[in-house]
C-alpha positions as CSV (number, residue, x, y, z in Angstrom):
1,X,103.4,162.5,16.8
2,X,102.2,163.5,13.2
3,X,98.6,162.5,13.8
4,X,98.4,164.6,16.2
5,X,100.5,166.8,15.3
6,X,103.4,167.0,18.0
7,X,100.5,167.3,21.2
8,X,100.9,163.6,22.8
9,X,102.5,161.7,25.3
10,X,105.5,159.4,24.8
11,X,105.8,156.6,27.3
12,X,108.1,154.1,25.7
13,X,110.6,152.2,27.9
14,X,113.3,153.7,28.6
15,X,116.1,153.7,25.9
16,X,114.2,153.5,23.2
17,X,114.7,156.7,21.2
18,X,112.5,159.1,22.9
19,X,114.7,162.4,22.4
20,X,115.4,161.0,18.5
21,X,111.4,160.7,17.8
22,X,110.9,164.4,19.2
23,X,114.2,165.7,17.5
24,X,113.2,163.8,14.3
25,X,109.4,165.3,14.2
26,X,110.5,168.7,15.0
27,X,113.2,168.9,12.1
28,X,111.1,167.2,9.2
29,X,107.9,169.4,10.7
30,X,110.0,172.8,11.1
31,X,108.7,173.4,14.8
32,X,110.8,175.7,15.5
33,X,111.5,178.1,17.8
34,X,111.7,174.9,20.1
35,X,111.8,174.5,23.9
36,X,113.2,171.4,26.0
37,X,112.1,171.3,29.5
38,X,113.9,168.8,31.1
39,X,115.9,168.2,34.7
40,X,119.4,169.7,35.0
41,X,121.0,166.7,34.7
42,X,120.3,166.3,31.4
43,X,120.9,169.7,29.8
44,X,124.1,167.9,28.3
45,X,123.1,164.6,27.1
46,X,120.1,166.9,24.8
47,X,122.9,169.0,23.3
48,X,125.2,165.6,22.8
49,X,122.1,163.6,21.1
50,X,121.2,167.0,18.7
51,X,124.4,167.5,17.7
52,X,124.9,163.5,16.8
53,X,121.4,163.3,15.3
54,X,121.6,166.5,13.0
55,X,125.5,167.9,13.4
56,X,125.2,171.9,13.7
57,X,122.6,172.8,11.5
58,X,120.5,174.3,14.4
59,X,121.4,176.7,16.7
60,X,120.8,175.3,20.1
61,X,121.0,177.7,23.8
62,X,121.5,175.9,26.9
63,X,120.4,178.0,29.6
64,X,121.5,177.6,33.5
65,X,124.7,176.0,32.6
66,X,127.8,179.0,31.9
67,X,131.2,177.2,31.9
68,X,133.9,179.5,32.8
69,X,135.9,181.8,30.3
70,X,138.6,178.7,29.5
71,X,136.4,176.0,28.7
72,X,133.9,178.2,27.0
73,X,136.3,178.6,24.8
74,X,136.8,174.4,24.2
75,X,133.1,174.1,23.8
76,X,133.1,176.5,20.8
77,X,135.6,174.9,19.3
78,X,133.6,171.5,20.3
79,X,130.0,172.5,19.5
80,X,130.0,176.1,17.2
81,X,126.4,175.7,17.1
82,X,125.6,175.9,20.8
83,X,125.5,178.7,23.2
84,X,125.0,179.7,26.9
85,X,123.3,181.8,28.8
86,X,121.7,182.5,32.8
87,X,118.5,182.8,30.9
88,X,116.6,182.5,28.0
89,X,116.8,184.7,25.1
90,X,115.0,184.6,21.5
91,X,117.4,183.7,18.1
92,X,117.4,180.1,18.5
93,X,116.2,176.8,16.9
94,X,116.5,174.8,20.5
95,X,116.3,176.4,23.7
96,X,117.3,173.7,26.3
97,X,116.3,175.1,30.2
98,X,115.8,173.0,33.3
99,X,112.2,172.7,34.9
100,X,113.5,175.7,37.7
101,X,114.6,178.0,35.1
102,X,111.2,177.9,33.8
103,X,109.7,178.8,37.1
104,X,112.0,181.9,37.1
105,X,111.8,183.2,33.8
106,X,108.2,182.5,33.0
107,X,107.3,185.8,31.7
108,X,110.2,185.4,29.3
109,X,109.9,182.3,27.8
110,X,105.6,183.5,27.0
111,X,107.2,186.3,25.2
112,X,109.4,184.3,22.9
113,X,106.4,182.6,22.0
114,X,108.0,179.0,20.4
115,X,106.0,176.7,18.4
116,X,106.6,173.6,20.0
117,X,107.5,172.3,23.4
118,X,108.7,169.0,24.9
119,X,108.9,167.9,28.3
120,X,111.5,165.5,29.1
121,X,110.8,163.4,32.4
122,X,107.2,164.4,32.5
123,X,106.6,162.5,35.5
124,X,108.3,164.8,37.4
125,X,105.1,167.2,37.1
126,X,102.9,164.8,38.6
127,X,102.0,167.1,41.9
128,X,99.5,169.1,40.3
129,X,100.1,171.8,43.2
130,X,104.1,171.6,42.5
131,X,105.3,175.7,41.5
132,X,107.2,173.6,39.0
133,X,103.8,172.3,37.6
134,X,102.3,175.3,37.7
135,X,104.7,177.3,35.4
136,X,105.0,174.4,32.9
137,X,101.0,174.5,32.6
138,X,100.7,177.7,32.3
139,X,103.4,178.5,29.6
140,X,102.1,175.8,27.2
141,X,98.7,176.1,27.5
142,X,98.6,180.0,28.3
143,X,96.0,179.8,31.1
144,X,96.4,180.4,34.7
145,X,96.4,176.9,36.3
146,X,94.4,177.2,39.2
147,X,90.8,178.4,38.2
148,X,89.0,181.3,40.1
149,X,86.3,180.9,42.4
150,X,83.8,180.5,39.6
151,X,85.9,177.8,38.1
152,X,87.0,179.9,35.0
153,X,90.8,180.2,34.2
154,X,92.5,182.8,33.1
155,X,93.5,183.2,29.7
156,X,97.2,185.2,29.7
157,X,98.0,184.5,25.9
158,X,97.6,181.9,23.4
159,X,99.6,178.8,24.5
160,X,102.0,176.9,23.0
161,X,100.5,175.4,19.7
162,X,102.4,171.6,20.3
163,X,103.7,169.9,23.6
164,X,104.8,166.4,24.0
165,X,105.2,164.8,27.3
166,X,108.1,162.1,27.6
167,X,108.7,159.5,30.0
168,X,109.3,156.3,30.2
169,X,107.5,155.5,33.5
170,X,104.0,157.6,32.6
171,X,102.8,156.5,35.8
172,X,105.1,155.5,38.5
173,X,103.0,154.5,42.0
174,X,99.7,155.6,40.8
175,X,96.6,156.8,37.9
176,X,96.4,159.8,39.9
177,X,100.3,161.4,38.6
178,X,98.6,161.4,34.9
179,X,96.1,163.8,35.7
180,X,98.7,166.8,35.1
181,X,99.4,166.0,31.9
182,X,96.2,164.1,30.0
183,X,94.4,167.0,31.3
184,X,97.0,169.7,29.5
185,X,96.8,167.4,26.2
186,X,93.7,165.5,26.3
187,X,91.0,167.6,27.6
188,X,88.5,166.6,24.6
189,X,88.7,163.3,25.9
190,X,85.2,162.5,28.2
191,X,86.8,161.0,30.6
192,X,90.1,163.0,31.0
193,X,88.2,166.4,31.3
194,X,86.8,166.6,34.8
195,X,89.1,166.1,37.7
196,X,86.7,164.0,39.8
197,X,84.8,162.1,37.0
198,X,89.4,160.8,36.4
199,X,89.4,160.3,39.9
200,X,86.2,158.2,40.4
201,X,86.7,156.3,37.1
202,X,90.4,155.5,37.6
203,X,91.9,156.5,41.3
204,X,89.1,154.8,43.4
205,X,88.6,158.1,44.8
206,X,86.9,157.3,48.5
207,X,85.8,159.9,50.9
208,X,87.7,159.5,54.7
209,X,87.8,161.6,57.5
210,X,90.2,163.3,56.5
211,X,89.5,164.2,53.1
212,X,89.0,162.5,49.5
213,X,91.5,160.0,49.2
214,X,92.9,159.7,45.5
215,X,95.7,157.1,45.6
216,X,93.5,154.1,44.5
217,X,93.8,152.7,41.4
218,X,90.9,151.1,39.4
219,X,90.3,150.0,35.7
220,X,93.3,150.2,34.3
221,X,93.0,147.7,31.2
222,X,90.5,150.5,30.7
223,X,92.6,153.4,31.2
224,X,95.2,152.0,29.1
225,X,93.9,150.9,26.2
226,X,91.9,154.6,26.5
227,X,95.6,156.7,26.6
228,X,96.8,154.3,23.6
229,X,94.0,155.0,21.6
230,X,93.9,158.8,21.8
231,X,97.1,160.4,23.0
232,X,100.3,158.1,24.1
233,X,102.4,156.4,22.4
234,X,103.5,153.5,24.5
235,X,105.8,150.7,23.1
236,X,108.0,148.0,25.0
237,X,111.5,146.6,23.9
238,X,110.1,143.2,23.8
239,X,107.8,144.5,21.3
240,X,110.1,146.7,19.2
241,X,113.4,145.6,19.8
242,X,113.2,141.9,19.3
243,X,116.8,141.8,18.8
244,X,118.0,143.3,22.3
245,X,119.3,140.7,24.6
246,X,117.2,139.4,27.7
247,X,117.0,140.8,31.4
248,X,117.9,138.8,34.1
249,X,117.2,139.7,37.6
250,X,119.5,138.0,40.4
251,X,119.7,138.2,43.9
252,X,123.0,138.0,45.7
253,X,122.8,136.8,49.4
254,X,125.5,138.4,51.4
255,X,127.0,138.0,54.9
256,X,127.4,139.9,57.5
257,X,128.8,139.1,61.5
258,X,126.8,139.2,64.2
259,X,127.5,142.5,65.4
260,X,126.3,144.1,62.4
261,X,123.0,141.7,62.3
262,X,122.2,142.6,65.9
263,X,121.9,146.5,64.8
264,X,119.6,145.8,62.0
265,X,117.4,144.1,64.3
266,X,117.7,146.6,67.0
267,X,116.9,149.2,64.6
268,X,114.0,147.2,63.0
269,X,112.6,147.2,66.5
270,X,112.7,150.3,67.2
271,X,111.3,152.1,64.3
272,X,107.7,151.4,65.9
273,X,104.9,150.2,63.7
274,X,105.8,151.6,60.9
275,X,104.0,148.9,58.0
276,X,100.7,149.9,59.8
277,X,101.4,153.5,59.2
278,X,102.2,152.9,55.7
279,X,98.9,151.0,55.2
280,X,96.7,154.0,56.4
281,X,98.7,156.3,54.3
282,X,98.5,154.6,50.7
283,X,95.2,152.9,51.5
284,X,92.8,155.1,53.7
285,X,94.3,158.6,53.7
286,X,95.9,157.8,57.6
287,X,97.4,160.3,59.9
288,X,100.4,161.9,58.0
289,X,102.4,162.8,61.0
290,X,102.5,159.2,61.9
291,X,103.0,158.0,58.6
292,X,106.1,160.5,58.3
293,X,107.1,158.8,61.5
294,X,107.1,155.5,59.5
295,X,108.7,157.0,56.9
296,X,111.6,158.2,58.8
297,X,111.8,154.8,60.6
298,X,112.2,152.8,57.3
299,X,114.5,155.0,55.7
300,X,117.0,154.8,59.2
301,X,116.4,150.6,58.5
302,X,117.4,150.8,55.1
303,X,121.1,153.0,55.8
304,X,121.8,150.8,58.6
305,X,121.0,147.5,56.8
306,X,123.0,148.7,53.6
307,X,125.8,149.6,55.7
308,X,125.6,146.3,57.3
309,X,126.7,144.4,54.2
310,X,129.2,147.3,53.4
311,X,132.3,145.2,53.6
312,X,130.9,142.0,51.4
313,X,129.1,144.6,49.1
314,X,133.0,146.1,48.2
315,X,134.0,142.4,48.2
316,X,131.4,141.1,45.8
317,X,132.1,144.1,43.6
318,X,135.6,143.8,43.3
319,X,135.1,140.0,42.6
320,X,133.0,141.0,39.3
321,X,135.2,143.3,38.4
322,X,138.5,141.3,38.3
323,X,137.5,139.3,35.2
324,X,137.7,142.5,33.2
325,X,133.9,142.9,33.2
326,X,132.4,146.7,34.0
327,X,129.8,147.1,36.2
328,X,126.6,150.1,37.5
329,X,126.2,150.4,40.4
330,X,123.1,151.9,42.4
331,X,122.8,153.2,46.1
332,X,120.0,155.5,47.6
333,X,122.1,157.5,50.2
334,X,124.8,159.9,49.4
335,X,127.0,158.7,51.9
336,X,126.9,154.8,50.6
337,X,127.7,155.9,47.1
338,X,130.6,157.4,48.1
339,X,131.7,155.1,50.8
340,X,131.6,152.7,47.9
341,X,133.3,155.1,45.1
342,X,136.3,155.5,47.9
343,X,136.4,151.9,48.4
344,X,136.7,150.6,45.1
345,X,139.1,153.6,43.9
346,X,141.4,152.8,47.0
347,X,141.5,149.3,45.7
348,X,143.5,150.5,42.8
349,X,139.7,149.7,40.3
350,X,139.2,153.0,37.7
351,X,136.0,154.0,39.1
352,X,133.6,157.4,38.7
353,X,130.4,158.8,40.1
354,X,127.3,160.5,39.6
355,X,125.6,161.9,42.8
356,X,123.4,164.7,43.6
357,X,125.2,168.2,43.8
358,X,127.4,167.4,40.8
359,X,127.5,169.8,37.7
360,X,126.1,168.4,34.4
361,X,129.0,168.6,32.8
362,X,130.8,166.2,35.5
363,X,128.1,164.2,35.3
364,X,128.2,164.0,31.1
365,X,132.0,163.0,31.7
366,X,131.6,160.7,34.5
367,X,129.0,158.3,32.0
368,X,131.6,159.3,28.7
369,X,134.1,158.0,30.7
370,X,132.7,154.7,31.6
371,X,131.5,154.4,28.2
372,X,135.0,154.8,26.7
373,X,137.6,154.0,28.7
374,X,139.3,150.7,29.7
375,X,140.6,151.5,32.8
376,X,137.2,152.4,34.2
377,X,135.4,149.2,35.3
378,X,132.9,150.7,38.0
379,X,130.3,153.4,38.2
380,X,129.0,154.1,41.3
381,X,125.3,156.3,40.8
382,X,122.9,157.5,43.5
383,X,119.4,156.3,41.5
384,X,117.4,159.3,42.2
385,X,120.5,161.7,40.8
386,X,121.1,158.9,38.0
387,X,119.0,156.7,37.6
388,X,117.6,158.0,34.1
389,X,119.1,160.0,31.0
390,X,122.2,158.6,30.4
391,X,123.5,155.5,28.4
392,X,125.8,153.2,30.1
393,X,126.2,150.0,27.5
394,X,129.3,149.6,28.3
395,X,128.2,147.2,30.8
396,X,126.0,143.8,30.5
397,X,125.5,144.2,34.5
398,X,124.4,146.5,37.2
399,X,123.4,146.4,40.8
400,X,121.4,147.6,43.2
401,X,123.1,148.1,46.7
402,X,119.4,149.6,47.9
403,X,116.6,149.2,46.4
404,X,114.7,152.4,45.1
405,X,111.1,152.8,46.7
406,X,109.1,152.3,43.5
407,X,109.5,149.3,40.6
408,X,109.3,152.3,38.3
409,X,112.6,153.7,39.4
410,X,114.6,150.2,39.3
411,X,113.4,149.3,36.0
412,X,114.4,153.2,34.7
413,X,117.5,153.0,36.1
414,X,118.3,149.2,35.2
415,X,117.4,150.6,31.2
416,X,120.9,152.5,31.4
417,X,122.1,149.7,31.1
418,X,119.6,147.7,28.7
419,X,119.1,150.2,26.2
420,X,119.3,150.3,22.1
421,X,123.5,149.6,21.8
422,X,123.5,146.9,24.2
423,X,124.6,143.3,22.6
424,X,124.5,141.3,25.3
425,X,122.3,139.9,28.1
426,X,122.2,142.0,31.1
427,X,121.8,140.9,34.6
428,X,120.8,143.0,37.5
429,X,122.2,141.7,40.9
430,X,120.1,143.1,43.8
């Protein structure tokens, strides 16, 4: 980050410090005003980390999160140096908003004019076309994204004069998702200053009948060693953090009667050929109505197979649990994690949750709570929801009901678990 001075891309693993290297080069550097784009759910775990790292000597604003009158009042007494508000307003050291507010309140956040911005989750921009993307683009580098018909963009005011991207999965299926952000922060690189000159070197970009396809992927020792050298900084535990325990993966067989096997199969057989569909979408730019079709078709598999093993996936779980040991656990679909949080709570086991539609600040408690209390031996977590952002050392095991759809998202939500505080080995059942 000091070489080059705060503009670069951190892609550590997850849990290795990411929000403590940006906090810590922004307070021995003095970039302030600061903004902190990052998703909703994590509004609280920034404030918690800045107010452990540097106490209240800056004056944060969280923005989209206003607690009623009562418990406005406990956070004061809580956290004196942070405020809230519907919407961004100038006067503070840290401004902490969620990637929509920024799509809102563009206009805003270009007058305040801060010195330094970090995007959290990064990867999140990856869909160059996304209105999220957009606004994020064009507040830190203070041109319209989308060029004119001459290819010339618009310049609407001078930019941010730092940004660092941070995630810990930089690319999660393919080269292609980098383009957003090498191109914001690494346009004086050759290769990472022309659209189709990235895409030919490093997406296989092939021509179909549809269209250019761009979801290849090709020399990537290339590309890598390329981003290390210039712009990311990219480090592994087993590199940095020799002393964390190991990572175990296991699979668990489970059983499950007849019935319940003969509806998997049914289903299976009628979702239609759906790993042909799938093919021609990744690999040749296939129809994308019948790829959808696919699509729909696996995802109906993959509810009815989990909740096919429902009853010996409670069973299994209450089984770990008994010897005192606390346990993550990750589902895709809304409806399993809370089948499962019901289950285990109605078998008298101190279990909480983290879905989608939950406020920040439940979802803060829910992880505090499993972190620091006894009783609670389960967390039950929809991965796309919670699978990133929060710390859950209290356990040395998690497991994965369903599987998410890319490695990326296992391994970033099996880090909540394997994460700097963990002392020992950490399995993950799936």
């Amino acid at each position: 980050l000091e070489k080059w001075n705060g503009t670069a891309l951190i892609g550590d693993e997850p849990g290795l410090g990411k929000t403590a290297q940006v906090m810590a080069y922004a307070f021995k550097n003095h970039r302030f005003p600061m903004l902190v784009v990052l998703p909703k759910t994590l509004l609280l775990n920034w404030r918690n980390e800045i107010t452990r790292m540097l106490g209240t000597q800056l004056k944060v604003l969280v923005v989209g999160f206003v607690p009623n009158k009562r418990r406005l009042e406990q956070l004061k007494r809580q956290y004196p140096h942070v405020s809230f508000s519907k919407t961004p307003q100038p006067g503070f050291d840290v401004t902490l908003v969620n990637y929509d507010i920024v799509k809102r309140n563009l206009q805003v956040l270009e007058n305040i004019q801060y010195d330094y911005v970090a995007v959290d989750e990064s990867h999140k921009i990856k869909n160059a076309k996304a209105q999220r993307t957009l606004a994020i683009l064009r507040l830190v580098t203070g041109k319209e994204p989308v060029p004119n018909r001459k290819g010339v963009f618009r310049v609407l005011h001078k930019g941010v004069p730092s940004v660092t991207f941070m995630t810990g999965t930089p690319i999660v299926n393919r080269p292609l998702e980098l383009w957003t952000t090498v191109s914001t922060i690494a346009d004086w690189v050759p290769q990472f200053s022309n659209f189709m000159k990235f895409a030919t070197r490093y997406c296989d970009a092939q021509r179909t009948r549809f269209g250019w396809d761009f979801s290849g992927s090709t020399n990537q020792d290339e590309l890598n060693k390329l981003l290390l050298d210039t712009v990311m900084i990219r480090r592994r535990k087993e590199d940095v953090l020799k002393e964390l325990p190991p990572k175990t993966f296991v699979t668990v067989p489970l059983e499950f009667d007849r019935a319940e096997y003969d509806s998997v199969a049914l289903a299976f057989e009628g979702s239609g050929n759906w790993k042909q569909g799938m093919e021609t979408l990744v690999r040749h730019g296939g129809n994308p109505a019948r790829s959808d079709e696919a699509i729909v078709a696996i995802n109906k598999c993959r509810e009815i197979a989990a909740y096919a093993k429902l009853d010996s996936t409670v069973e299994w779980i209450l089984d770990y649990v008994e010897e005192g040991e606390k346990l993550v656990v990750f589902a895709h679909h809304q409806l399993m994690v809370n089948t499962i949080h019901d289950r285990v709570r109605d078998a008298g086991v101190g279990v909480r949750m983290i879905r989608g539609g939950i406020s920040p600040e439940a979802r803060a408690q829910a992880a505090e709570d499993f972190q620091t209390d006894p009783t609670v031996k389960v967390i039950v977590i929809n991965t796309t929801s919670g699978g990133f952002g929060i710390t859950l050392t209290a356990a040395k095991a998690c497991a994965f009901v369903q599987l998410p759809w890319t490695p990326g998202d296992l391994i970033q939500a099996a880090d909540r678990v394997h994460r700097i505080g963990q002392t020992d080995n950490v399995t993950v059942y799936n």
